[in-house]
Backbone bond lengths (Angstrom), bond angles and torsions (degrees), N, CA, C in turn:
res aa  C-N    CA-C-N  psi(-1)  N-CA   C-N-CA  omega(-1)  CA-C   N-CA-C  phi
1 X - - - 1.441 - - 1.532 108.43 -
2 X 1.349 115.66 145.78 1.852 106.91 -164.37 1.183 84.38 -103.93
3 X 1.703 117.31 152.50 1.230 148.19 168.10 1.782 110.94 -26.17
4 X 1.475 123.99 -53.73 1.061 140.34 177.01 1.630 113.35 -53.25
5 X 1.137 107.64 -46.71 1.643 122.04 172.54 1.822 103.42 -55.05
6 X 0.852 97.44 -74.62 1.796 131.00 176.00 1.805 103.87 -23.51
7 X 1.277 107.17 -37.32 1.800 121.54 -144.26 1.448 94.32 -102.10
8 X 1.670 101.66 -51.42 1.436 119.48 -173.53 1.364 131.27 -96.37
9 X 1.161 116.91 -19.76 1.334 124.65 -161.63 1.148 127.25 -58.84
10 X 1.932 112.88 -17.40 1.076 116.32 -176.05 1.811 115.63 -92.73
11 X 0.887 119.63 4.66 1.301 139.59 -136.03 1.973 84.83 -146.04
12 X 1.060 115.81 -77.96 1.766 116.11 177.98 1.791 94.20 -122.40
13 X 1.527 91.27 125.11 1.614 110.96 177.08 1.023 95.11 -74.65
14 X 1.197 149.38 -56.31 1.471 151.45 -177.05 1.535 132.28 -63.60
15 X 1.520 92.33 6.82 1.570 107.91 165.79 1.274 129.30 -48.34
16 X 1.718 143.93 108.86 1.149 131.73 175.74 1.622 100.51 95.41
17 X 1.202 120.02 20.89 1.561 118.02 -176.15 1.574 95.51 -143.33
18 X 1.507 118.99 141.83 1.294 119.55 -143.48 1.676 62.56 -105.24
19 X 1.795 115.08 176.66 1.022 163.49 138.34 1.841 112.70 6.92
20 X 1.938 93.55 -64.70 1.642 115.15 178.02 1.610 97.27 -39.41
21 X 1.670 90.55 -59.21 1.960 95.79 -137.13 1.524 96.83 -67.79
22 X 1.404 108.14 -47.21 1.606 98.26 177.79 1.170 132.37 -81.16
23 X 1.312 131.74 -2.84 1.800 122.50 -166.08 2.146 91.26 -157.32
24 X 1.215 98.68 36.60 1.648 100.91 174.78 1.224 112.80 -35.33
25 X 1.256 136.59 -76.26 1.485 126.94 132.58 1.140 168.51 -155.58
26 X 1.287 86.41 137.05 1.658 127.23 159.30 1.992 135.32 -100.67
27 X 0.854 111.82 118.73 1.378 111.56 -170.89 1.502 93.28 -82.22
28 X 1.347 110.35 130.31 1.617 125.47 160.35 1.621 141.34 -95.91
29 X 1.315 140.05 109.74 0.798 118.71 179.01 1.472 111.50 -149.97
30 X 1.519 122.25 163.43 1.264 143.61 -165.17 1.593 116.58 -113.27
31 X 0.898 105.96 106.47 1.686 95.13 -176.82 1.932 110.88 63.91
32 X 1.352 95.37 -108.95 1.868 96.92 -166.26 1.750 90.23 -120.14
33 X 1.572 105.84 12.57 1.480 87.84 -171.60 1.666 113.01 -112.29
34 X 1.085 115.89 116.92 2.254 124.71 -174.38 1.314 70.12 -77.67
35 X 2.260 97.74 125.19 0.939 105.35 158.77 2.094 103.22 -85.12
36 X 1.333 108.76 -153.92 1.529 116.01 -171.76 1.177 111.59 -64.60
37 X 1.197 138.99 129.56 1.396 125.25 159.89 1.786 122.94 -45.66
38 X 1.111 110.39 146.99 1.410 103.34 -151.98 1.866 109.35 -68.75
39 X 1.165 118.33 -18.42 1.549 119.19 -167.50 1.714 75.71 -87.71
40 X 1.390 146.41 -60.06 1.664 122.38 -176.80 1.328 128.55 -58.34
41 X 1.609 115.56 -9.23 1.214 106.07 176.88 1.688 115.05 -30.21
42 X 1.186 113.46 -68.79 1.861 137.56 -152.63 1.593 81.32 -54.68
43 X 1.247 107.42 -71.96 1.859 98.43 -179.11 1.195 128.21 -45.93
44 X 1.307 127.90 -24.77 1.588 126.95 161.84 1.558 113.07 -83.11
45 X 1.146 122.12 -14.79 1.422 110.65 167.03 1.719 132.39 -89.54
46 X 1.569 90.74 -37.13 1.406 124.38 161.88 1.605 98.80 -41.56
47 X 1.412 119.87 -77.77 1.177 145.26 146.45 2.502 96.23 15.72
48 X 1.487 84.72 -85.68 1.264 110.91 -151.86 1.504 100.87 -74.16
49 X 1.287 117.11 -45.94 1.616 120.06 151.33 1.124 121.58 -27.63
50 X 1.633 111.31 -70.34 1.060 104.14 -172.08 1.367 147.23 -113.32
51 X 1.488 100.08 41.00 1.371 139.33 150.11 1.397 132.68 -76.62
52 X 1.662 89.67 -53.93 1.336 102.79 178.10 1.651 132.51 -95.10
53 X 1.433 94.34 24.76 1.751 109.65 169.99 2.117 86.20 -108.62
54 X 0.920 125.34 -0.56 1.379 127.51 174.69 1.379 101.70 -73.76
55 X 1.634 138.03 89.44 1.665 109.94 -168.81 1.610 100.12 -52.35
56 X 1.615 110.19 -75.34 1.742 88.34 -161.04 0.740 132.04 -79.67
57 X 1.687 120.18 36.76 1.460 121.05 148.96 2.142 118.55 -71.96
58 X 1.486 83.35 -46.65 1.420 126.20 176.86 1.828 95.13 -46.72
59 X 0.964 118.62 -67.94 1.050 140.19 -156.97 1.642 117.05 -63.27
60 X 1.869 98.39 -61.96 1.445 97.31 142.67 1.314 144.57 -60.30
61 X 1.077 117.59 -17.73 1.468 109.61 -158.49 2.009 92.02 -147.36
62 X 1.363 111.61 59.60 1.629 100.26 164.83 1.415 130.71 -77.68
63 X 1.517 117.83 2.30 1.324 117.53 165.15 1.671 119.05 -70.63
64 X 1.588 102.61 -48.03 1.329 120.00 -162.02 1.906 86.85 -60.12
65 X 0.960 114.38 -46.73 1.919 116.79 -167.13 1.575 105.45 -61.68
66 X 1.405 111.77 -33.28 1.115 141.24 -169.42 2.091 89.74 -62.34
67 X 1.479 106.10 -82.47 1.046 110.79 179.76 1.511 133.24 -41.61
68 X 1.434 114.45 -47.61 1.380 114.62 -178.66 1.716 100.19 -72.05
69 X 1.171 133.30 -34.76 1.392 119.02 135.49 0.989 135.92 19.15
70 X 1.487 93.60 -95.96 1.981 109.68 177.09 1.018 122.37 -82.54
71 X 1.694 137.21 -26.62 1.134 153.85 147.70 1.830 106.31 -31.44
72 X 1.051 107.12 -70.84 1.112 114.07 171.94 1.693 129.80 -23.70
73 X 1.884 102.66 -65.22 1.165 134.92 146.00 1.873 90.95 69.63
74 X 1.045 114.78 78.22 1.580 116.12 -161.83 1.823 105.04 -99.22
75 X 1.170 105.23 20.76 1.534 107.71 170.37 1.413 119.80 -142.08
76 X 1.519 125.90 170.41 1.420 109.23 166.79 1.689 100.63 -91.13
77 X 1.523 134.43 -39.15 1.199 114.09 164.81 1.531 125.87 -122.74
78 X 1.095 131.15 163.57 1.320 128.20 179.29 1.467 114.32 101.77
79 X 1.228 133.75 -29.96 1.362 148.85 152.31 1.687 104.10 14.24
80 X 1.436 121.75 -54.06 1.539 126.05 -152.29 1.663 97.08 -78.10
81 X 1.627 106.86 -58.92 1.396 110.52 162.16 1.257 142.78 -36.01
82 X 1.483 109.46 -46.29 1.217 116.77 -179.88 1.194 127.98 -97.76
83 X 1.516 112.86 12.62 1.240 118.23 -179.28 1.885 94.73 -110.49
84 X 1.267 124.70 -21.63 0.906 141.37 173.43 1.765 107.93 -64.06
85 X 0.633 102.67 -76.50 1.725 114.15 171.10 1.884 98.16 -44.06
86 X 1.506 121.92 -53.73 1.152 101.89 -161.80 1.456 112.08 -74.14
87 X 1.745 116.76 -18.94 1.680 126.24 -164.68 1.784 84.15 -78.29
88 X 1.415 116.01 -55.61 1.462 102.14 -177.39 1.415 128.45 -40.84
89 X 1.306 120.11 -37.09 1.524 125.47 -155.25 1.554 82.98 -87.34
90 X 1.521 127.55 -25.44 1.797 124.12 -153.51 1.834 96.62 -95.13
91 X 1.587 100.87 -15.84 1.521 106.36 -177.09 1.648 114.98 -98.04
92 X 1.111 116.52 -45.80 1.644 117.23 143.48 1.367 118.08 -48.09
93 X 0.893 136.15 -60.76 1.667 121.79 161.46 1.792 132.23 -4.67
94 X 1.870 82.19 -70.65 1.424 110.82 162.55 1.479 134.62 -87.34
95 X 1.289 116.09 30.63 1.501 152.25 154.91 1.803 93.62 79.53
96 X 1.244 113.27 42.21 1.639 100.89 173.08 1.390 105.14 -130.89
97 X 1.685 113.89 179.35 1.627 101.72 156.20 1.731 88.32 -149.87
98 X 1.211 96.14 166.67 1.485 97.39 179.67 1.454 119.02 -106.79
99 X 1.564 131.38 127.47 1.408 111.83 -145.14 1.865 95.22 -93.57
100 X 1.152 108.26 121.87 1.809 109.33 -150.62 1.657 87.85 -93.72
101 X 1.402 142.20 -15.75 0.645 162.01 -162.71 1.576 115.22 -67.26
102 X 1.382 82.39 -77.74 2.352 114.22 163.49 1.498 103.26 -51.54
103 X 1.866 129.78 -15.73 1.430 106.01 167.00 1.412 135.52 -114.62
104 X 1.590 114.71 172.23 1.528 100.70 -176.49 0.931 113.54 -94.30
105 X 1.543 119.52 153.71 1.688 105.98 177.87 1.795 122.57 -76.95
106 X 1.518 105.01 -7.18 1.439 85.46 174.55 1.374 94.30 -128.69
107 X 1.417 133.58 58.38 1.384 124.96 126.29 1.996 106.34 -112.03
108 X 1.435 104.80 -14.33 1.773 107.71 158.79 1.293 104.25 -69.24
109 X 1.064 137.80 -46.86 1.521 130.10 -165.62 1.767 105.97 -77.13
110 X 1.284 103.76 -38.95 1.540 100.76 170.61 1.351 139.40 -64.98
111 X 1.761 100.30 -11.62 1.591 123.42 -162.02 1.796 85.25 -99.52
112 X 1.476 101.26 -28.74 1.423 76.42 -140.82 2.580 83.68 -107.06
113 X 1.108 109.23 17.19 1.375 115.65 162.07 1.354 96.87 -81.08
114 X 1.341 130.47 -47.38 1.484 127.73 -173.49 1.515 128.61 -65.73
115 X 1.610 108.98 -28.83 1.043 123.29 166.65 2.183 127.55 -67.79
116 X 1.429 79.04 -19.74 1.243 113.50 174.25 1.428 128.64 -76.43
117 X 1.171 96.10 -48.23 1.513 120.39 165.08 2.090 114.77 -68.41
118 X 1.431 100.11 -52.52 1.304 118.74 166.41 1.318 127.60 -107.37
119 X 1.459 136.36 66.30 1.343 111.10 -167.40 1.344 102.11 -87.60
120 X 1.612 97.32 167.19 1.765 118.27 -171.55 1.751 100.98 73.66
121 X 1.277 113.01 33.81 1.502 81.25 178.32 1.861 94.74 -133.98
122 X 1.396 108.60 27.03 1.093 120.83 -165.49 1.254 153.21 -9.01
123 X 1.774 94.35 95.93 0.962 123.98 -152.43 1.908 92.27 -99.39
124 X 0.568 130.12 -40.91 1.525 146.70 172.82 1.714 115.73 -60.95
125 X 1.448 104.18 -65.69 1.442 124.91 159.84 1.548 89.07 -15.85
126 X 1.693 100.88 -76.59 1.931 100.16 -145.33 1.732 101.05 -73.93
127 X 1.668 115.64 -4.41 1.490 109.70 -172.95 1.380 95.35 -84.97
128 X 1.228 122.22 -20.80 1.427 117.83 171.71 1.532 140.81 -85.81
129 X 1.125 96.90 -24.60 1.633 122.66 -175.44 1.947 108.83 -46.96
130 X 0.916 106.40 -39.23 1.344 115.90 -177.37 1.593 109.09 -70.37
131 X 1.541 124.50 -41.10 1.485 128.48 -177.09 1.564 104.36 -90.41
132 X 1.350 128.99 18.05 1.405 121.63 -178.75 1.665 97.58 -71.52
133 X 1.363 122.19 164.82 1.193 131.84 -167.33 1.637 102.74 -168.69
134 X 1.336 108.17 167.00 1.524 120.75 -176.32 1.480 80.52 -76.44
135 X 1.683 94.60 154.59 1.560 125.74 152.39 1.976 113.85 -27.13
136 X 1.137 116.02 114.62 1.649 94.73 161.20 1.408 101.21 -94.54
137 X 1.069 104.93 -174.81 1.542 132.98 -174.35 1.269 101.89 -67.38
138 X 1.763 133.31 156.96 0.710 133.43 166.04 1.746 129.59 -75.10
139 X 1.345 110.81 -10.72 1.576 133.91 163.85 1.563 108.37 -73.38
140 X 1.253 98.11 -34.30 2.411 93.31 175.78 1.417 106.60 -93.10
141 X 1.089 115.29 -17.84 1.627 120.77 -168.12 1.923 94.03 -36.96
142 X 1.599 109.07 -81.60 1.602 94.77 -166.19 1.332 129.94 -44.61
143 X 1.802 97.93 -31.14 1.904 108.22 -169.51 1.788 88.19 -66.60
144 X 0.947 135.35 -39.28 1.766 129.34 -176.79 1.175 113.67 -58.36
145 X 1.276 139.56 -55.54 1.479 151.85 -124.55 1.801 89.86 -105.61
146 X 1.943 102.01 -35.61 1.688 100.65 165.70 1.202 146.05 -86.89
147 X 1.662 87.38 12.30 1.323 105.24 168.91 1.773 119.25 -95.62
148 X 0.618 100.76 5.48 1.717 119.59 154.07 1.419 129.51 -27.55
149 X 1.149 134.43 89.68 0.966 104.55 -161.30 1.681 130.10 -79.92
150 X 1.374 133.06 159.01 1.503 117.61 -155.26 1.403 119.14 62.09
151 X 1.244 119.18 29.13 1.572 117.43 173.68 1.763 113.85 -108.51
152 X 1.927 100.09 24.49 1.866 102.39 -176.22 1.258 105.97 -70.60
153 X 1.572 123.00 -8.16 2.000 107.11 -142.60 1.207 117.09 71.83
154 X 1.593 120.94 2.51 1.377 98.64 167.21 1.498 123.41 -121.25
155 X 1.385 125.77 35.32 1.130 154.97 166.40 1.613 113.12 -57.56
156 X 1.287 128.77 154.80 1.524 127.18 175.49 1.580 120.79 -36.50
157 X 1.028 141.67 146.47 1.182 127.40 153.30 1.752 140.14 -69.61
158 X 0.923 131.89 168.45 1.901 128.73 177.71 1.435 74.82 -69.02
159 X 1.189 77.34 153.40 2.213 98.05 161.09 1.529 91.73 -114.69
160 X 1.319 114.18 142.20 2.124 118.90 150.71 1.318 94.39 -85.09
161 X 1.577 108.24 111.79 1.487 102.32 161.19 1.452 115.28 -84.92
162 X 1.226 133.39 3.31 1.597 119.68 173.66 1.699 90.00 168.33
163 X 1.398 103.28 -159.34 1.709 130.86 176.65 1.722 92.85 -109.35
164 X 1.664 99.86 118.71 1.562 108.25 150.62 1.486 125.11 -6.80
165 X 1.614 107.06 -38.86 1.741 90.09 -150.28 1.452 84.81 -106.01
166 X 1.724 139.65 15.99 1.536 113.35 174.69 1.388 98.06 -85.28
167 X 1.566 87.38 156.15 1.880 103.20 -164.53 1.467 112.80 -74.10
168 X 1.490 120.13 3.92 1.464 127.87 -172.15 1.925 83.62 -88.33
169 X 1.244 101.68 -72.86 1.426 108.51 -149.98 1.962 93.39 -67.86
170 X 0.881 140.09 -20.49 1.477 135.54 175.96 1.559 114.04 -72.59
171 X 1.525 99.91 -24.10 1.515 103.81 170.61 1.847 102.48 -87.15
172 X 0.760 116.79 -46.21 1.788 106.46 -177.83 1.598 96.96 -81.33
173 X 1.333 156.73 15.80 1.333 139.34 129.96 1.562 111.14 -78.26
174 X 1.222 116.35 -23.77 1.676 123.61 161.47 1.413 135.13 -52.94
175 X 1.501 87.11 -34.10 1.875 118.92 -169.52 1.627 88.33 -91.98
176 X 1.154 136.13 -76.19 1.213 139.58 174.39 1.373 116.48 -16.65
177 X 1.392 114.05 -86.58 1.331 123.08 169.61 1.646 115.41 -41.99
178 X 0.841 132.81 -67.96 1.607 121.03 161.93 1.608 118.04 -30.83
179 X 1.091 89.27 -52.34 2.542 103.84 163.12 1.593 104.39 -33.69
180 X 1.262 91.36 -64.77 1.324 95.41 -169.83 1.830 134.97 -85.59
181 X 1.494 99.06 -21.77 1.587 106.30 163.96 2.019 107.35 -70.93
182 X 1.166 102.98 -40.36 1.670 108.93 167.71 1.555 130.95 -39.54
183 X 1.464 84.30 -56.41 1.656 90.15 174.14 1.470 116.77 -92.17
């Protein structure tokens, strides 16, 4: 049983269980943005992993890692955090950090819906380019990454817009994915 399960479980049953195992389906989304359908999650993270242990992939392009990320969206809560924590540890790696601090949350959230909409076409990349910064230490790493802004838990919630298989929402994860192999 992983530590996360162990810590949380009593509090969120679904602690330590990605997206698949608990809400197979359920369609997720935030505002105007369909997160992954749940069988692509692993490929959009896979995706973002394993790119972004690439430093100068990482390095160039921390929006795009950024995006398949959240796209991905591999939990029902905590998602913002933990993708935060994981881009940090993948951006220190590759000798940078991103100063989370210096941004806003709704021109980040706007950079990074677009990236979403388009990934690789870096739209994120250039929302970021300006807050790149040297490596911190591995002792400031968390105090940085919480400086984020909108990272209290008290931000909007996911909505469930339905079950995977109604023919409304299977056509706009259809439409999407075509969105996004396009651009």
């Amino acid at each position: 049983m992983s530590s996360t399960r162990i810590l949380f479980e009593a509090v969120y049953p679904w602690a330590g269980q990605d997206r698949l195992q608990t809400a197979p389906d359920l369609a997720v989304s935030k505002g105007p943005v369909l997160f992954a359908y749940p069988k692509d999650i692993q490929r959009a993270v896979d995706f973002a992993l394993d790119h972004g242990q690439d430093k100068a992939f990482m390095a160039a392009r921390p929006g795009e890692i950024m995006g398949y990320l959240a796209y991905g969206h591999p939990f029902l809560d905590g998602n913002g955090r933990t993708i935060m924590v994981v881009h940090g540890v993948l951006a220190q790696r590759a000798g940078f950090s991103v100063d989370w601090a210096a941004t806003t949350k709704i021109d980040y959230l706007s950079a990074l819906t677009k990236e979403l909409d388009s990934p690789g076409k870096g739209h994120l990349d250039t929302y970021l380019e300006p807050f790149v910064r040297e490596a911190v230490p591995d002792d400031r790493l968390a105090a940085k990454v919480a400086q984020a802004p909108g990272l209290d838990g008290n931000s909007r919630q996911n909505e469930v817009l339905g079950k995977t298989n109604d023919p409304a929402l299977q056509a706009r994860y259809e439409q999407q994915e075509l969105k996004r192999k396009r651009k």
